[in-house]
N, C-alpha and C positions, 0 to 999 in steps of 0.2 A: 389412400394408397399413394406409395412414390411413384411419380411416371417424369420420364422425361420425353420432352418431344422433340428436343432435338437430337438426332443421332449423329456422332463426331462422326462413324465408321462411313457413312453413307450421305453424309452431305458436307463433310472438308473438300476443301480445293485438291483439285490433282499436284498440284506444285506444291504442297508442303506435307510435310511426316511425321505431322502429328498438330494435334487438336486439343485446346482445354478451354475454358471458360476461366475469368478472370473479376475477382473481386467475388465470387459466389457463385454457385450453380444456377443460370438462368433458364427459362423457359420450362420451369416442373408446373405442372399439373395437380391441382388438389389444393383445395381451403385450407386443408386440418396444414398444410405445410406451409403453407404462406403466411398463419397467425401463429401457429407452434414455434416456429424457427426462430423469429422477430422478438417473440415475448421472451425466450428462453436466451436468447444473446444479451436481450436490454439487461435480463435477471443477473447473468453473470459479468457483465458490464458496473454495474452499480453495487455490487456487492466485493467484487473485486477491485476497483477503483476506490472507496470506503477504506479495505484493508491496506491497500496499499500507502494514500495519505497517510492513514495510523501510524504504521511504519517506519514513511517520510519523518515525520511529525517527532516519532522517539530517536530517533539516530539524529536529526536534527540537536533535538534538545540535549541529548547526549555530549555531542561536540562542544556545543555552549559551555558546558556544564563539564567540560576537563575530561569526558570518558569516553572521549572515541577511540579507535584502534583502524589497525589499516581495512579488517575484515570489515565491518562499519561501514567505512566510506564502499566496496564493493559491493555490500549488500545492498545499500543506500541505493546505488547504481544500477543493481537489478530491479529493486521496486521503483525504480523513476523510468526502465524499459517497461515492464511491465504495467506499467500507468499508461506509457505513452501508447501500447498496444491496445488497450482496454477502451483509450478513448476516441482513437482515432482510426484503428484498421478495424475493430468488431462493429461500430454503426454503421460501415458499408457495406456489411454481408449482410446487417439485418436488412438495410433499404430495398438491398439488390433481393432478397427472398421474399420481402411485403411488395414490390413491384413486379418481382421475376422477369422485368429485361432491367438494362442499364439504360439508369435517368441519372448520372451522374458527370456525364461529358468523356471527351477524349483526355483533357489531362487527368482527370483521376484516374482513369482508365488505365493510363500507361505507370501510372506511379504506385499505385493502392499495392499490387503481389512486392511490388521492387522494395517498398518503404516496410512493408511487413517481414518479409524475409531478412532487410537489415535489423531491423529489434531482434528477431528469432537467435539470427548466428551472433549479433550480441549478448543476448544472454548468456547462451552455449560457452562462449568465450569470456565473459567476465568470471565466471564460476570455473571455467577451466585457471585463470588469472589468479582469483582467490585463494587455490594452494600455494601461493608461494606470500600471500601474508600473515601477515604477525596479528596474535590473538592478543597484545601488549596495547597498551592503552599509548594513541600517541601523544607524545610530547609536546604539550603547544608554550608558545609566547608568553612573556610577560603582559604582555597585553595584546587585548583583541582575542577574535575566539578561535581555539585550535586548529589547524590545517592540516591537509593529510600529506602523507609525505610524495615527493617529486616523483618517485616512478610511477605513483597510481595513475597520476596526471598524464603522466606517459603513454602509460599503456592502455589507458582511458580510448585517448587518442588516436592509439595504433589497431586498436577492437575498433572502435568505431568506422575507421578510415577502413580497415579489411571489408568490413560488414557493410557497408554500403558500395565498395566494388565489387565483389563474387556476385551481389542478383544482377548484375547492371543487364544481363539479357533476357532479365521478365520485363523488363522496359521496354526492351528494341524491340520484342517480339508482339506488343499488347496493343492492340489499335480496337478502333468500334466497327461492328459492321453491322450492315442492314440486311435484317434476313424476313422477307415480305413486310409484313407492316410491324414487326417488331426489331428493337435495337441492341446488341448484345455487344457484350468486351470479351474477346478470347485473343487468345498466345496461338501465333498460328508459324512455325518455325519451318524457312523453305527449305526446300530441298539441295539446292547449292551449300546451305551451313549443316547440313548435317552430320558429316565427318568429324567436322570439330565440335559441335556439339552436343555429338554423343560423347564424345571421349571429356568432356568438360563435363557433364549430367550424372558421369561417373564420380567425377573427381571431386566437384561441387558437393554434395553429402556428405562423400567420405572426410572434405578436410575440416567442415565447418557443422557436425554434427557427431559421425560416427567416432574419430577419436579423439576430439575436446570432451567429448561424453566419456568414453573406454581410461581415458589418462584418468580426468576427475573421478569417476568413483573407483578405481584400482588407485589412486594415492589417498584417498580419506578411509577405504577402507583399511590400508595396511595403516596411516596414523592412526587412525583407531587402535587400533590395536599397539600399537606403542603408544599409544597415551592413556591408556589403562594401566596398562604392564611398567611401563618406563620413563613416564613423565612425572617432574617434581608437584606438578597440583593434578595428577590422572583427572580426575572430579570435574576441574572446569573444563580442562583442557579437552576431554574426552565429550562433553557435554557440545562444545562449540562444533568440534567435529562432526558429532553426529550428524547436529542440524544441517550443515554443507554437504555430509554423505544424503541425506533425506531430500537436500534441493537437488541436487544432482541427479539422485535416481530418479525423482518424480518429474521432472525436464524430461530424463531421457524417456521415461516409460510412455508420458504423454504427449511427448513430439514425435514419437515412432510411429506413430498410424501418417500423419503430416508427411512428414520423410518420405515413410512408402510410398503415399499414393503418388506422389510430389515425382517421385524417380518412378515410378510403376510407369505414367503417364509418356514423361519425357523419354525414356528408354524405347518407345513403341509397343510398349507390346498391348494386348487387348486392354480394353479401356474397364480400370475398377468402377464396381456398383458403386451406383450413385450415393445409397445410404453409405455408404464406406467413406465417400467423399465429404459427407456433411459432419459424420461422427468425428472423423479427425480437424474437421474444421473448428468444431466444438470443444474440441479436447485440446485443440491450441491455446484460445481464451479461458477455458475450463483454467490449466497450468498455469496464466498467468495470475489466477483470480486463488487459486490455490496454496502459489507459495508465500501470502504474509497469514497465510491460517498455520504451515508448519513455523517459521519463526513465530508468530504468539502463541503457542504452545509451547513451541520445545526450544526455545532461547529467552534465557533466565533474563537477561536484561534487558529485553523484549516486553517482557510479560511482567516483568518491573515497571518500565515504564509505563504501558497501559494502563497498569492501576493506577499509575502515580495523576495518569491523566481522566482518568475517569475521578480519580479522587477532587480531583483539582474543578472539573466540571461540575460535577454534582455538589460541591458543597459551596460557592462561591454565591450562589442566592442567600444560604443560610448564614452570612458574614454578618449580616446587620440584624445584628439582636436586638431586642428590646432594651435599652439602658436606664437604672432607674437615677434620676437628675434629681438631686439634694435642693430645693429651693435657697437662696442666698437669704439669711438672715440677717439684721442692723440689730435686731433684740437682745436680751440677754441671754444666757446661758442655759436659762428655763427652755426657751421657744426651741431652741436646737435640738435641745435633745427631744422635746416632744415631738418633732419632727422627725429625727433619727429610730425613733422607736415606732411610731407610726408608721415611715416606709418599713422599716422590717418587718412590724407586722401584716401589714399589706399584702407582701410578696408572700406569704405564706397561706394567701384567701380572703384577703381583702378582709377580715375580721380583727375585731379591737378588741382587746380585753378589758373587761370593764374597769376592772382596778386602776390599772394605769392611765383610762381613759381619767377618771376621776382625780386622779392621784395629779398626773400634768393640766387638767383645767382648773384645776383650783390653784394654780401655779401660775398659768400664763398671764404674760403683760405683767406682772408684778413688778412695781418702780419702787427705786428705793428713794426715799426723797433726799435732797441735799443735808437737808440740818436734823436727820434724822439717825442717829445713832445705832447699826444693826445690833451692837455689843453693848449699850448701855450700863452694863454690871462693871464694866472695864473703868469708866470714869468715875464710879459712885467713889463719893470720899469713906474711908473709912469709919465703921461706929467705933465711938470710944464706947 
């Protein structure tokens, strides 16, 4: 059973307006949740990590190989977020739930929610970014391997630099504390910043979740629908969409419990069940481990690629065949070929036929001598 023993409502500080725990829900009570939690984050850890390389690994080889486009390098961009979430903010939730306090210090403490919420509202914002590139293969160099065009680098840039200042106050707010003989990390947010805080806890959601989400799927759904109806290749054009309309919704569907709890918390009001806290925790990483299963499904040159690489792995043992080697013969014309007829036979069961066996050893080594005439009948002088 879930229990928690620490209650926010009745042992937070009088000086602050609210209470959460920070890097995972500490101090729960119960086996089945302290090995469940751990085993089931490593699971979706490793499996989505896996997908994501894959991924990596095809958009990569893609650009090599003249057929990037600008969507490409964005996607490329989500699955290197989503990597970096996979390997680095889901082993702390599993430590923190196989420990249930925090054995990870004060600076992970203050950085784990802040470093996690930056990937998050990057994602949300590269895929919100993605509507406005080209499904066109970009143009590369004479030489060297293709490059993605200058705004992506831009706006690369400008996601990242956003995304890492909006959490900057899961930072300021996250310290360790000592509560009797155990050590925990919580966001303990005083009462002097509350004013501004609430009115930011509002704001915060809405700019880096709720309408990067509401723009991206109302613009992939209406190009849908003119890229069926109106576009000169509907087919591919309609197919790339899709996939974008499909990361999109599935971001948004599975970051929405996140979200909630995330603002349920900070807003004040009564504190959500715990099970509600660990599901959306799950469903965070779940998303990330998620979206290179819809790209290798439903993106053709995606799913091109994996084969091309599974092709490429699985047969490169089978390169070096058995080669059958001609021994070099100085003899005459006889020994070759009994040798040529030999390996052919060979190759077909290692069986000779007898004929031929008979037919080339009464041949071989045969010398002709010097002063020995093979044509004889050519020199006879004529009978009178």
């Amino acid at each position: 059973v879930l229990g928690i023993l620490f209650s926010s409502e009745n042992s937070s500080p009088a000086n602050v307006t609210f209470f959460d725990f920070v890097g995972g829900v500490q101090l729960l009570q119960g086996e089945d949740t302290r090995t469940a939690m751990p085993v089931i984050l490593i699971g979706i850890c490793v499996s989505g990590a896996v997908g994501n390389l894959l991924v990596l690994l095809i958009f990569i080889r893609d650009f090599r190989n003249g057929k990037g486009s600008e969507v490409k390098a964005l996607l490329a961009s989500l699955a290197s977020t989503d990597l970096v979430i996979l390997l680095l903010c889901a082993p702390v939730r599993a430590v923190t739930y196989y420990k249930q306090t925090w054995t990870l210090g004060s600076f992970v403490c203050s950085t784990t929610d802040w470093f996690q919420h930056s990937c998050v509202v990057a994602k949300t914002l590269i895929l919100a970014a993605s509507t406005r590139a080209k499904h066109t293969l970009v143009p590369c160099a004479a030489t060297g391997p293709p490059s993605s065009p200058t705004w992506i680098h831009g706006a690369l840039a400008f996601i990242w630099t956003v995304s890492m200042i909006f959490p900057i106050p899961q930072m300021l707010f996250a310290s360790v504390v000592q509560r009797g003989r155990d050590t925990i990390c919580v966001s303990e947010m005083p009462v002097c910043a509350s004013d501004f805080m609430s009115l930011f806890y509002k704001i915060y959601p809405t700019a880096t979740f709720l309408v990067p989400v509401s723009f991206t799927l109302g613009y992939y759904t209406k190009a849908l629908h003119s890229a069926v109806n109106h576009a000169p290749n509907p087919r591919h054009q309609s197919k790339v969409t899709l996939v974008l309309l499909c990361l999109s919704g599935a971001l948004g569907l599975m970051l929405l419990p996140e979200w909630g709890t995330f603002t349920w918390i900070r807003l004040g009001y009564n504190k959500p069940p715990v099970g509600l806290i660990i599901f959306a925790q799950v469903l965070l990483y779940a998303c990330s481990a998620f979206s290179p299963v819809i790209l290798m499904t439903m993106y053709d040159d995606v799913r091109q690629g994996l084969v091309t690489i599974w092709f490429t792995a699985t047969c490169r043992s089978s390169k070096q065949l058995p080669r059958i080697i001609c021994p070099k013969t100085e003899g005459n014309g006889a020994e070759a070929g009994a040798n040529a007829v030999a390996n052919a036979v060979s190759t077909e069961g290692d069986k000779t036929i007898p004929d031929l066996e008979h037919f080339w050893t009464g041949r071989r080594n045969t010398q002709v001598e010097e002063e020995q005439d093979p044509v004889p009948w050519e020199r006879e002088e004529k009978m009178l």
